[in-house]
N, C-alpha and C positions, 0 to 999 in steps of 0.2 A: 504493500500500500504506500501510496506517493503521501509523505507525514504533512506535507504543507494544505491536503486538503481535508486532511482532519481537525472537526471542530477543536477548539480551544475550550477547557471546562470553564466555566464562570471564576471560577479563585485561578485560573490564569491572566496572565496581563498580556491585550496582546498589542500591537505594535504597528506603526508607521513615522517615517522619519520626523523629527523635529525641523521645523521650517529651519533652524540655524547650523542643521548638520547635516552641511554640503560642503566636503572636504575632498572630492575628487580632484584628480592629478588634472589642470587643461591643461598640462604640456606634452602634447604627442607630437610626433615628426610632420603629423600631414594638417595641424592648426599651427605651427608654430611661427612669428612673424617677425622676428626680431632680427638685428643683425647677425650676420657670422659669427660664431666663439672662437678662437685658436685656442686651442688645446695640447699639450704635453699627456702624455703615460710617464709618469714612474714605475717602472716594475712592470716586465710583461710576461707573468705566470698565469695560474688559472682564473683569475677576473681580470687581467689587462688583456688578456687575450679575449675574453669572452665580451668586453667592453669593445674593443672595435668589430669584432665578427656582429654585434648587436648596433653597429654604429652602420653597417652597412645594410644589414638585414632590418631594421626596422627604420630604416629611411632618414636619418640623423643626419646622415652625409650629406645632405643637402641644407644642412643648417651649423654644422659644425663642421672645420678643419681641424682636423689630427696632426698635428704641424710636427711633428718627433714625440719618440722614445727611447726612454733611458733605460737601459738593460745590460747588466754586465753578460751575458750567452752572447754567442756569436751570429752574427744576423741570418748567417746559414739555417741554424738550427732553429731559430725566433719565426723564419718561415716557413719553415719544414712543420714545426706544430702547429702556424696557424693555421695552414692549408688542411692536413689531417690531423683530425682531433677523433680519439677511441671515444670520447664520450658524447660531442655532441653531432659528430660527422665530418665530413670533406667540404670543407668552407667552396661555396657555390662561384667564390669571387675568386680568378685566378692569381695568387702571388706569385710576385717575381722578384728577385734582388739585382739592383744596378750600382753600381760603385757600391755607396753605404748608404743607400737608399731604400726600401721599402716600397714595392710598387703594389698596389689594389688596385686592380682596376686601371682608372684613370689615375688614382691619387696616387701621390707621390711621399713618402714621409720620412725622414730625416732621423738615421739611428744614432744616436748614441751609447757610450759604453762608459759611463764617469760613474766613480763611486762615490762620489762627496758632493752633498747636496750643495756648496757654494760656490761647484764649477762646474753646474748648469749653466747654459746662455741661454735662459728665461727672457731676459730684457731684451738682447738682441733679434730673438725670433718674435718678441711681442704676444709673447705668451697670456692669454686671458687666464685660464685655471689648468691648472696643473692635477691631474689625478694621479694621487701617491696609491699605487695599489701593490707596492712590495713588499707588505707587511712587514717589513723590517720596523719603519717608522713611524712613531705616532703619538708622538710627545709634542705639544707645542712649540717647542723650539724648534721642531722639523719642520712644520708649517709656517715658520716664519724665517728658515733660512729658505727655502722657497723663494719665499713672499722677496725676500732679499739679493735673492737673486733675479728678481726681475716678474716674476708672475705675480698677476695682480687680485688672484684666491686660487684658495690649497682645497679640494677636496679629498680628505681619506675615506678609503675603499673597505675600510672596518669603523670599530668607535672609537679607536686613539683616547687621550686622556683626555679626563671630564674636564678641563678648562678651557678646549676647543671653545671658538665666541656659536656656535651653533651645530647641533644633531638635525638634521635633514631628514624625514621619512616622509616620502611623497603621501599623498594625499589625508596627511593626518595635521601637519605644521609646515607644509613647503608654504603657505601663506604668509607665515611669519617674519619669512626671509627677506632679509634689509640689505641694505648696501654697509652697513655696518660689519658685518659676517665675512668676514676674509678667509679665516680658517674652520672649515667646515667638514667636518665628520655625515657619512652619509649611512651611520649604522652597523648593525651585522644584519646578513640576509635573515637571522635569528629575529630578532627585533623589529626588521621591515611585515616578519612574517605575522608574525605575533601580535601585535601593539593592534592594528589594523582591525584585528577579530575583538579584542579586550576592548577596546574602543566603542566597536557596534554593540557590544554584548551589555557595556556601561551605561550608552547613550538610551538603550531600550529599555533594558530593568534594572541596574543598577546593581555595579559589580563591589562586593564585598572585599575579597581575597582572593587567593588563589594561587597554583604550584602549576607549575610546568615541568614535562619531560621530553626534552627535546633526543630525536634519534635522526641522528645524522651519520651520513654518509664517512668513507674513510676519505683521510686529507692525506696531503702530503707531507705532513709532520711525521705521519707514524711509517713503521716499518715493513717490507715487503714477508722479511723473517726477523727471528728475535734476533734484536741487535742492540747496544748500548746506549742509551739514551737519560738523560737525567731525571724524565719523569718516567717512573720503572712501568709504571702501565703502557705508555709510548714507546717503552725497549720492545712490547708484544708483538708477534705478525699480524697483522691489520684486517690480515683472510682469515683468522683463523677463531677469532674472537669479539664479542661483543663487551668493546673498553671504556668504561665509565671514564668521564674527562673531566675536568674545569669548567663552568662555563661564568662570565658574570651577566647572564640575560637581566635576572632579574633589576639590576643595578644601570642596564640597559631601559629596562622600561621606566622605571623609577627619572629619569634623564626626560624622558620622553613626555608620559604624565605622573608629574608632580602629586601627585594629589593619593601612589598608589604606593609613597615610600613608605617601605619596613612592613607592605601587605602581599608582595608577594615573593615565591623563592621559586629556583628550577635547579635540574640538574640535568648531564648529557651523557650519552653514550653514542659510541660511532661503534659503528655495523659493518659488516663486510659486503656494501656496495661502494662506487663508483660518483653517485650523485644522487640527487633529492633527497629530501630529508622530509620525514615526517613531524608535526610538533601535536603533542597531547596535555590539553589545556584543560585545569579543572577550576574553576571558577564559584565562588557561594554569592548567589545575588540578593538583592533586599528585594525581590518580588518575587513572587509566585509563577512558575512558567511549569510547559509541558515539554516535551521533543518536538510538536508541531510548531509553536509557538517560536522557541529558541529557531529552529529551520527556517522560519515564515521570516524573522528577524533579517538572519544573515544570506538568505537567498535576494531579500529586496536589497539591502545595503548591497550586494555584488551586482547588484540591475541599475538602482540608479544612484546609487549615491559614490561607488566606490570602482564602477566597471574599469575596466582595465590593471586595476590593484588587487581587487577582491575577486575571487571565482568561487561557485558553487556547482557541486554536483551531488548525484544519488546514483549516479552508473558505480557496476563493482569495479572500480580501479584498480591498481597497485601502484608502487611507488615509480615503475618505467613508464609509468605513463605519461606522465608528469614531467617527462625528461624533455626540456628546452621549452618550458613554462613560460611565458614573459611575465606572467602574472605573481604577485608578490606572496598571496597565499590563497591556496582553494580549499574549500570545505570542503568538507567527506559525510554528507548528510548522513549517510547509514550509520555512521558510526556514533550519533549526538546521543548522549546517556543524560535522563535527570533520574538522581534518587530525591526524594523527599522535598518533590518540587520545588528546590531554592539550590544544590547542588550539582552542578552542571560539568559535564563532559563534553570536550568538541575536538577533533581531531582536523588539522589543516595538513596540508603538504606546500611544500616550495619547492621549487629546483633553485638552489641552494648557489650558483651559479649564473643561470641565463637569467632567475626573473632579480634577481641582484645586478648583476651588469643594464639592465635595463632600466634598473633608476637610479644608480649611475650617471646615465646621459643623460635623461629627465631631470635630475638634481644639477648637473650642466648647465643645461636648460634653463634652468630657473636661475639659476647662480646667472648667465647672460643677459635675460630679461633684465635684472634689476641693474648690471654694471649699462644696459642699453639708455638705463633713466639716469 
């Protein structure tokens, strides 16, 4: 039975959006009207790659210049992975290398190989934002040797330290963003994922607490076999085990909305796939809902309030489904559990990857808009 056309009991509450929560992303490729961006990559691993392969597949390239990349690999090899990728395919756009160049297509883009962020030539290429996506750096003094070398805003491609001037999660706060905001954090795909459903779930009945168990994919931190590594779980083989990790989500949302510090906690485990992650969200609301109700919720916030950020389904999925998602998180209707009608389960997926690189550019995007005013 499809839950959204079962009645709602009377001690449910049920739902439609408040006229003041319309917080969808308008910056797609095909509205976007602003000047050109130039743009740098720092770091071209698995989100700098994934960040231009989504810069040509979702039509960006027509609004933004990729003007160089900073990458200690050899540009050999920087286009060898981008053209074949085991996880998301054979990049449709044919790369070529010319001198130290970088050719897509028509575009042409300028490799570099500097390991010291204050011998970038930011200022001389006219660099707008710089996206640092080599997880190395993420302390604000990174973002402001940057800024010092010539780019005029730093986007990190994680959540860098909480004194960043702003955390960016499209369609929740990309409004807030001022021309004051130079060094900007754009999240973990964790948090883009997350934040977006706590959000709907808040806005409709009003969210109490709540724990997260985020199961994510294996990274390239951990090991192919057991090998030595400082955190002993991480010395594990990465195929062979399901490894409890670190995570600071909750400290992540708490960043995001204020209002939910010291109310919620998670934890994480990475799994013996490749990409998308699931996240298992348990929530206690101050109202009365069903499964219909919660469903009826997060189906309309994915239609009109959130499309393109939020997705809902009730097809039997799995996690390869989901694989090169652009979407930041989709519900998994089957799986929404209430005990004692105020104790709420909801299972989302991400591709942990493509629908992260895609607001990425969109957080670009908006970072342009306002250096355009």
């Amino acid at each position: 039975m499809n839950c959204l056309h079962t009645s709602a009991s009377r001690s449910t509450t049920s739902w439609q959006p408040p006229r003041h929560f319309d917080r969808r992303s308008s910056l797609n490729a095909a509205q976007y009207s602003n000047p050109r961006i130039r743009v740098a990559i720092n770091g071209f691993g698995r989100i700098g790659r994934s960040v231009l392969r989504a810069w040509v597949e979702s039509g960006w390239y027509q609004h933004i210049d990729i003007v160089a990349i900073n990458e200690p690999a050899t540009i050999e090899g920087m286009a060898h992975l981008l053209q074949y990728d085991s996880t998301h395919g054979r990049f449709a756009a044919e790369v070529r290398v010319r001198d130290q160049m970088l050719c897509i297509g028509e575009a042409t883009i300028q490799v570099l190989h500097r390991t010291e962020i204050h011998d970038l030539p930011w200022h001389a290429l006219d660099i707008d934002v710089v996206l640092e996506c080599s997880g190395v750096f993420g302390a604000r003094s990174d973002g402001e040797a940057h800024l010092a070398a010539g780019a005029k805003r730093v986007l990190f491609s994680h959540p860098a330290s909480p004194d960043v001037d702003f955390t960016l999660i499209q369609g929740i706060n990309h409004a807030e963003l001022t021309a004051e905001h130079r060094i900007i954090s754009n999240g973990s795909c964790t948090t883009n994922c997350i934040v977006p459903v706590i959000k709907v779930l808040d806005d409709a009945f009003g969210v109490d607490s709540g724990t997260i168990t985020t199961i994510h994919s294996s990274m390239n931190d951990q090991q192919v076999i057991d090998a030595y590594h400082d955190n002993l779980r991480l010395a594990r083989a990465a195929s062979q085990s399901i490894i409890p990790v670190d995570t600071r989500l909750a400290r992540g949302i708490e960043r995001i909305l204020p209002k939910f510090a010291g109310r919620f906690e998670a934890i994480a485990v990475r799994v013996p796939t490749t990409n998308v992650t699931a996240m298992d969200l348990s929530v206690t609301l101050t109202s009365n809902v069903d499964i219909a109700t919660v469903n009826a919720a997060l189906q309309a916030a994915s239609q009109r309030i959130l499309p393109g950020i939020l997705g809902y389904t009730e097809l039997p999925l799995v996690s390869s489904d989901f694989n090169h998602d652009p979407r930041s998180a989709i519900v998994d209707g089957t799986q929404t559990r209430v005990s004692h009608r105020q104790l709420v389960k909801v299972l989302a997926w991400c591709d942990n990857e493509w629908g992260f690189a895609n607001r990425m550019l969109e957080s670009t995007a908006g970072i342009g808009a306002v250096l355009s005013h």
